[in-house]
Structure formats: structure tokens, C-alpha cells
C-alpha positions in Angstrom: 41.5 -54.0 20.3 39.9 -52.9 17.4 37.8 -55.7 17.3 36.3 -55.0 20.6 36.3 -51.6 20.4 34.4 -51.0 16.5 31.4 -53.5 17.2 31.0 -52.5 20.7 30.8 -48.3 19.3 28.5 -50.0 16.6 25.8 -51.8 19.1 26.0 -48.4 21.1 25.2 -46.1 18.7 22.4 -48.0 16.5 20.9 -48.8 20.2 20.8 -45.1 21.5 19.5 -43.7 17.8 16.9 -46.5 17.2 15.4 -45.8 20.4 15.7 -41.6 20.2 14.4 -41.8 16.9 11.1 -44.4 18.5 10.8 -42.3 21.4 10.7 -38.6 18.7 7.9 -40.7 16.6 5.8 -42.0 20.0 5.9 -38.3 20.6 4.4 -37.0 17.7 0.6 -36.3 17.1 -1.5 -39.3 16.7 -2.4 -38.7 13.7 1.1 -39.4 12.4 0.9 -43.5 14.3 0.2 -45.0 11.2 2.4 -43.9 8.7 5.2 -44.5 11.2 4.1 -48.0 11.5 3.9 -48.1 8.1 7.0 -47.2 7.6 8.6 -49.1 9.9 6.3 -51.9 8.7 8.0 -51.9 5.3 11.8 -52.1 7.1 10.5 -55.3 8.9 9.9 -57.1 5.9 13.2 -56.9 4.2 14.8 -56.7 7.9 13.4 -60.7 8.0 14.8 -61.4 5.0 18.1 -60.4 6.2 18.2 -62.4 8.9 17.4 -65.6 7.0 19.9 -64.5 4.5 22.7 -63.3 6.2 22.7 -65.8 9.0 23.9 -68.1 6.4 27.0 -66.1 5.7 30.4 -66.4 8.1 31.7 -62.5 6.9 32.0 -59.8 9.0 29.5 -57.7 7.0 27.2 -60.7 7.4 27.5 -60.2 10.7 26.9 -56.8 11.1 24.2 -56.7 8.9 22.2 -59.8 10.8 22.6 -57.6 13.5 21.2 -54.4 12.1 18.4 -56.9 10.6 17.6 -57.9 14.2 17.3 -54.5 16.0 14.9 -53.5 13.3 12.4 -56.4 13.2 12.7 -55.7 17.2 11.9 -52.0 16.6 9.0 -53.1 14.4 6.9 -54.9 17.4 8.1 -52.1 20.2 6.7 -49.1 17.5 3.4 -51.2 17.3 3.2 -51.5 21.1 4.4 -47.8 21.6 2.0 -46.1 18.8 -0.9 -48.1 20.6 -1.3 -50.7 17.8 -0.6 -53.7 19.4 -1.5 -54.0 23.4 -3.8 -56.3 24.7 -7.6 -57.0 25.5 -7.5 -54.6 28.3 -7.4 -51.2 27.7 -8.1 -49.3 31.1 -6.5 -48.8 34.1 -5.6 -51.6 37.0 -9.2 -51.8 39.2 -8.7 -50.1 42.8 -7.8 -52.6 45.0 -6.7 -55.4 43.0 -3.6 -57.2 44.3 -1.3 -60.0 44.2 -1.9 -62.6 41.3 -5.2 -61.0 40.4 -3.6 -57.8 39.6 -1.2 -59.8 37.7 -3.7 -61.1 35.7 -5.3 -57.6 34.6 -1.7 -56.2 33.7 -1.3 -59.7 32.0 -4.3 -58.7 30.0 -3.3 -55.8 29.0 0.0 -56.5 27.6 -1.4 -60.0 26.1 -1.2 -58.8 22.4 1.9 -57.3 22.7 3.9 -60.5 24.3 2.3 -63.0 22.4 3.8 -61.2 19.0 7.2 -60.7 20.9 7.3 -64.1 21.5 5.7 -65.5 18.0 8.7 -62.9 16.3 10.9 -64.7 18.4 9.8 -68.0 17.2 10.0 -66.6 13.5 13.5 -65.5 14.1 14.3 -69.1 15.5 13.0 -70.9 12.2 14.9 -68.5 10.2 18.3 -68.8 12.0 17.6 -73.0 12.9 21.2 -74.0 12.2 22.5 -71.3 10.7 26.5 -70.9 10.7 26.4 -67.3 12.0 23.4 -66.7 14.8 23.9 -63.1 15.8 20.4 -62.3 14.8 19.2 -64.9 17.0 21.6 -63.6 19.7 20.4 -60.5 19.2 16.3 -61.0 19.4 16.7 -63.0 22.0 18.7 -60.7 24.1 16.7 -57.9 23.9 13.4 -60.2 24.7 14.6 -61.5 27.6 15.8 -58.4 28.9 12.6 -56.2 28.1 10.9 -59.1 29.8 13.0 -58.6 33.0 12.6 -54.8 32.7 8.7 -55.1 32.4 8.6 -57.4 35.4 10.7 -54.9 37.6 8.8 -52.0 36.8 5.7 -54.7 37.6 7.0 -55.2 41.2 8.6 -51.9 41.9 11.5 -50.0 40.9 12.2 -46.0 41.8 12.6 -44.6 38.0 9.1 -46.1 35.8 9.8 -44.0 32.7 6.1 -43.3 32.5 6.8 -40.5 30.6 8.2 -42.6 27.7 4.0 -43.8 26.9 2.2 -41.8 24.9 -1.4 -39.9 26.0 -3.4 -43.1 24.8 -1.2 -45.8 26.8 -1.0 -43.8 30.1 -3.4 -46.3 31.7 -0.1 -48.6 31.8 0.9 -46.7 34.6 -1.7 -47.9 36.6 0.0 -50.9 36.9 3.5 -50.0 37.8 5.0 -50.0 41.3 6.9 -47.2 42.6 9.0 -48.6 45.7 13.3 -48.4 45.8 13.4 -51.9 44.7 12.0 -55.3 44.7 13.0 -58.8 45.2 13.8 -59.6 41.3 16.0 -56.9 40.9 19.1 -58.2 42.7 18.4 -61.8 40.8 18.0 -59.9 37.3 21.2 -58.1 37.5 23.2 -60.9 38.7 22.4 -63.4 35.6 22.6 -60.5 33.4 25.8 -59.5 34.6 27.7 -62.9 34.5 26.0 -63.7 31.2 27.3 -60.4 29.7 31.1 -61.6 31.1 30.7 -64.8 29.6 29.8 -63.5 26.5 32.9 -61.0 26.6 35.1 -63.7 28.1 34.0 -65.3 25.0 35.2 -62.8 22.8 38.5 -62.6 23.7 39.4 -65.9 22.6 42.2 -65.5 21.0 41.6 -68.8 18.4 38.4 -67.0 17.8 37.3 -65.7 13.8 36.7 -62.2 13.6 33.5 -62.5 12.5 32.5 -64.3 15.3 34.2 -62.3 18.3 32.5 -59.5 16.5 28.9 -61.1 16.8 29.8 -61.9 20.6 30.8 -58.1 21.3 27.2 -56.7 19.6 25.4 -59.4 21.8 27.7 -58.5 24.8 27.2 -54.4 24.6 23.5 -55.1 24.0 23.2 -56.8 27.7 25.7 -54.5 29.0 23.0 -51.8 27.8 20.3 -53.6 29.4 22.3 -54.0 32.9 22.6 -50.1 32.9 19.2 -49.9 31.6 18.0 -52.1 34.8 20.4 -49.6 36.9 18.8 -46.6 35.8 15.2 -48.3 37.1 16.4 -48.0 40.9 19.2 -45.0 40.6 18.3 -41.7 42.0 19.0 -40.3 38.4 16.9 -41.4 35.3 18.1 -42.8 31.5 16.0 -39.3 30.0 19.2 -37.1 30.1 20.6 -39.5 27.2 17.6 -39.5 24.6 16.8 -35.9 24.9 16.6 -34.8 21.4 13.6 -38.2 21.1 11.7 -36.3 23.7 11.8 -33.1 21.9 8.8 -34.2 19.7 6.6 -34.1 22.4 7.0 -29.9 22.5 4.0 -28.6 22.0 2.6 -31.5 20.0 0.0 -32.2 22.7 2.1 -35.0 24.0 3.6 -35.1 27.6 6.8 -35.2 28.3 7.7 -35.7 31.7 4.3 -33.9 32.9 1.3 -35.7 32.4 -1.9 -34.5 31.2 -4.9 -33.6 33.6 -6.4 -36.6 32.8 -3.3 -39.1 33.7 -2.7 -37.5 36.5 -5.8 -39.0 37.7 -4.3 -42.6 37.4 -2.8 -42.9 40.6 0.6 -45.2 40.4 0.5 -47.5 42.5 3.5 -47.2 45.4 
């Protein structure tokens, strides 16, 4: 049980304070963006190095530790999306009126920067883990891409919960390209695959032939999708994910930062619904 039960606590907690502590530094004045990114900047380095180094290792520590490696080269790119850094060649709000694939292109725009360096960290990961005896920090990366990218396209289409209020003052044009509806036609097909691949994952686990090492690596790969399923959850429940990461919006308290409020000036981007 206890191999279940330690990793799984582990994946939980790093998640929930790794994002708190992004969301308390996105809420901060902007003056403080770039020594955040800098300091996160000099965890992603060594973080890289990790995961070349420890993939290499069968050891439990390894594997915990490839892990940890992972979620902070991942926090790297979200902080430089999140501070503003990194976005894309588009910096303004959706045009009035545009629709269908067209408006797809301008959101595509604006988020060009930012995908492309997911996806080239994704690649770098890949060429640091190519045949490595213990992949958890490939796992890992590629988890967490593929289910940011089915968050992103949700929101996209139209979910009930957008989590505007997560942006900070100078990314609030984003909104202008979210949806606000109950739900859309992904949803139901997001869930599904996310669901059955986090059971085959567990399923996975149990095994009883299994080293620990690697039932452990399946559990911190598991609990990250299971945290992405409720993650998808909260984007069409009546109730939103705020409640949990309370003490990360506290930064935004008379900082000049929103919170759940926006400023005069996003209130005048209209969501569109």
C-alpha cells in the first residue's frame, strides 16, 4: 500500500505547491516578472540535467528525483507564459466578429511562442531520456503537455469555469478568446481517454512482478492525470479549482493585481459566450 499511497501524497503535494507558489508570483507587481524568471530560470538548468542524469538510474530516489526534475523544467515554460515573457506574435484581443477557423487562427497567434517552446522542451526532454532505463521524466513532461493542451482547447471551445482570473493585468486580452458555454463537444472525448489512460497506468502499477522503482514512477504519472481529469472537471462544475490555491491568490491583495475582479479596463474585453 505504501507504495501507492507515498508517491501518489508526493505527486499531490509538489503539484498543488508548484502551482500556489506560480499563481503568488503571477500575482505580484510586475516589476518583480523578471527576477522570478530568473529565478526560476536558474532551477531549469540544473532541473535538465537531472533528467538526463537521473533517467539513467533504476533507484527509487532516481525516480523521484526525475520527477521533481520534470515538474520544474515544466514550471519554467508555464512562469514565462504566466509573467508575460513568452506568448505569441499577437498581443491584443480576438477581432469582433471573428469565428470559426479564422478565430482559431488569431488565438493560434497569440499563443504561438508559448507552444512552440512547450513543444521544443518536449523534444529536449525526449533526446535526454532517448532510451533511458527509467523514463518518469518523460512520463512526466509529456503528461502534463498533453493535458494542458486539452485544457487550452476546452476553454477554446467552451467550458463554464475559464479561470480568467488566474492571468495577470497584461495577459487579460486572452480572455477574449475563451468561450463561456456548459460544455463542448471535446470535453466528453478528453475525459474519456484521460480517464482510461490514468486506469491503465494504475492498473499498471499494481503489478505485483513490478520493481519498486518502477510502480513508483507509474503512480507520479498516474496522480498527475488523475489531477488533470479533476482539473478538466472543475472547467464544467458549478464550483471552481480557486478554493484549493487560496494562499497563491493572496499576492494579488492590494498589489494592483486582480483577483477574481478584473480591472476597469478588462472588463471591457467581452468573453465570448
Amino acid at each position: 500500500m505504501s507504495t501507492i499511497l507515498a508517491p501518489a501524497l508526493f505527486a499531490l503535494l509538489l503539484w498543488w505547491f508548484s502551482t500556489g507558489l506560480i499563481l503568488y508570483l503571477d500575482g505580484l507587481p510586475e516589476r518583480t516578472y523578471r527576477w522570478s524568471l530568473l529565478g526560476a530560470t536558474l532551477l531549469a538548468a540544473p532541473s535538465l540535467w537531472g533528467v538526463a542524469v537521473f533517467s539513467q538510474q533504476e533507484t527509487l530516489l532516481a525516480t523521484y528525483a526525475a520527477f521533481t526534475c520534470a515538474l520544474l523544467f515544466w514550471g519554467w515554460v508555464e512562469m514565462s507564459f504566466l509573467l508575460g515573457f513568452i506568448t505569441g506574435s499577437r498581443r491584443t484581443g480576438c477581432p469582433p466578429g471573428a469565428r470559426g477557423w479564422r478565430r482559431f487562427g488569431y488565438a493560434w497567434q497569440a499563443l504561438s511562442h508559448h507552444e512552440l517552446t512547450l513543444f521544443a522542451a518536449l523534444l529536449a526532454v525526449v533526446a535526454l531520456t532517448w532510451g533511458a532505463a527509467n523514463p518518469v521524466a518523460l512520463w512526466t513532461f509529456a503528461s502534463l503537455w498533453l493535458m494542458r493542451l486539452s485544457t487550452k482547447l476546452n476553454i477554446f471551445l467552451g467550458v463554464r469555469n475559464l479561470s480568467e482570473n488566474w492571468l495577470p493585468l497584461r495577459l487579460r486580452y486572452l480572455q477574449t478568446y475563451f468561450t463561456r458555454k456548459p460544455m463542448n463537444w471535446l470535453f466528453p472525448l478528453s475525459i474519456t481517454a484521460a480517464t482510461a489512460a490514468a486506469f491503465l497506468v494504475f492498473r499498471a502499477a499494481l503489478a505485483p512482478e513490478l520493481p519498486p522503482h518502477e510502480a513508483t514512477a507509474l503512480v507520479l504519472v498516474g496522480t498527475l492525470l488523475a489531477l488533470g481529469i479533476l482539473e478538466h472537471w472543475f472547467l464544467v462544475l458549478p464550483v471552481t479549482i480557486d478554493a484549493l490555491f487560496r494562499w497563491g491568490f493572496r499576492s494579488r491583495e492590494g498589489s494592483g493585481q486582480p483577483d477574481e475582479r478584473a480591472s476597469a479596463d478588462a472588463q471591457q474585453l467581452k468573453i465570448r459566450s
